[in-house]
C-alpha positions as CSV (number, residue, x, y, z in Angstrom):
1,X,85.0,91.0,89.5
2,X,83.2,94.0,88.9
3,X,83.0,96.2,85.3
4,X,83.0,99.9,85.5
5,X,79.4,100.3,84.8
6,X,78.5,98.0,87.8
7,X,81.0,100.2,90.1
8,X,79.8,103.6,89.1
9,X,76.1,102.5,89.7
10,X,77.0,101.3,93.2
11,X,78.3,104.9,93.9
12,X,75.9,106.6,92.3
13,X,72.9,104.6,94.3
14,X,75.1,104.7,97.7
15,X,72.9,106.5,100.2
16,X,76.0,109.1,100.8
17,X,75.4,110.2,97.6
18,X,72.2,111.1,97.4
19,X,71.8,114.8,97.7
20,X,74.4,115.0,94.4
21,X,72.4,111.7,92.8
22,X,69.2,114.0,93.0
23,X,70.6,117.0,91.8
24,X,71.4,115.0,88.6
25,X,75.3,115.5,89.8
26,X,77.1,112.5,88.6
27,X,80.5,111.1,89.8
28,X,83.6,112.1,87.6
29,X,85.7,109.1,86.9
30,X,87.8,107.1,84.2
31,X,89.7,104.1,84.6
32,X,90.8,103.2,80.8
33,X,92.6,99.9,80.5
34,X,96.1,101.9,79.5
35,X,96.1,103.4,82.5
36,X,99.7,103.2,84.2
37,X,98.4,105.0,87.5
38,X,95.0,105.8,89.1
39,X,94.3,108.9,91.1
40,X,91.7,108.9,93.3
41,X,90.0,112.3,94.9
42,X,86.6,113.5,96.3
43,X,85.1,116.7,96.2
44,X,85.6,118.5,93.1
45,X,84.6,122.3,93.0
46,X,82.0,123.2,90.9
47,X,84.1,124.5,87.8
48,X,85.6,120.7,87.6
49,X,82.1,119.3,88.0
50,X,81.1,122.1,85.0
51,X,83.7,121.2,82.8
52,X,82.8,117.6,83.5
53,X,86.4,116.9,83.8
54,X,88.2,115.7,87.1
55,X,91.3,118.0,88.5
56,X,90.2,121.0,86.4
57,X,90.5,123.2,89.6
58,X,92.9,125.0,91.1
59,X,94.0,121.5,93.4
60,X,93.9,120.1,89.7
61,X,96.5,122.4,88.8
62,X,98.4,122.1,92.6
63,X,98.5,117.8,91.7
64,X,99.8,118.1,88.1
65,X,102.5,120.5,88.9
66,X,103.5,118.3,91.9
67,X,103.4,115.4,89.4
68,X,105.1,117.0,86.7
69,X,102.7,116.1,84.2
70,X,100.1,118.1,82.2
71,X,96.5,117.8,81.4
């Protein structure tokens, strides 16, 4: 079984990501044990990977309304 730490490193050293790696771009993610569902997405813009927080983007805001949840 893999931790958390062991998964992020394997994306962050996975050749597809090397042109954010070396831009000092890391992967948003969180996976706390409390977690009732995971959501899983690629691509954030660049205001969700300013804010350093995953879904805070207009597609953020597009997911949560279709959830019905808020941030």
């Amino acid at each position: 079984m893999s931790t958390i730490k062991e998964i992020k490193r394997a994306i962050m050293t996975d050749s597809q990501n090397a042109l954010f790696t070396e831009k000092g771009i890391e992967l948003l993610f969180a996976a706390p044990p409390t977690a009732k569902i995971l959501l899983i997405g690629q691509a954030p813009d660049i205001r969700a990977q300013e804010a350093r927080m995953y879904f805070k983007d207009p597609s953020g805001n597009q997911l949560r309304d279709w959830l019905g949840v808020d941030e």
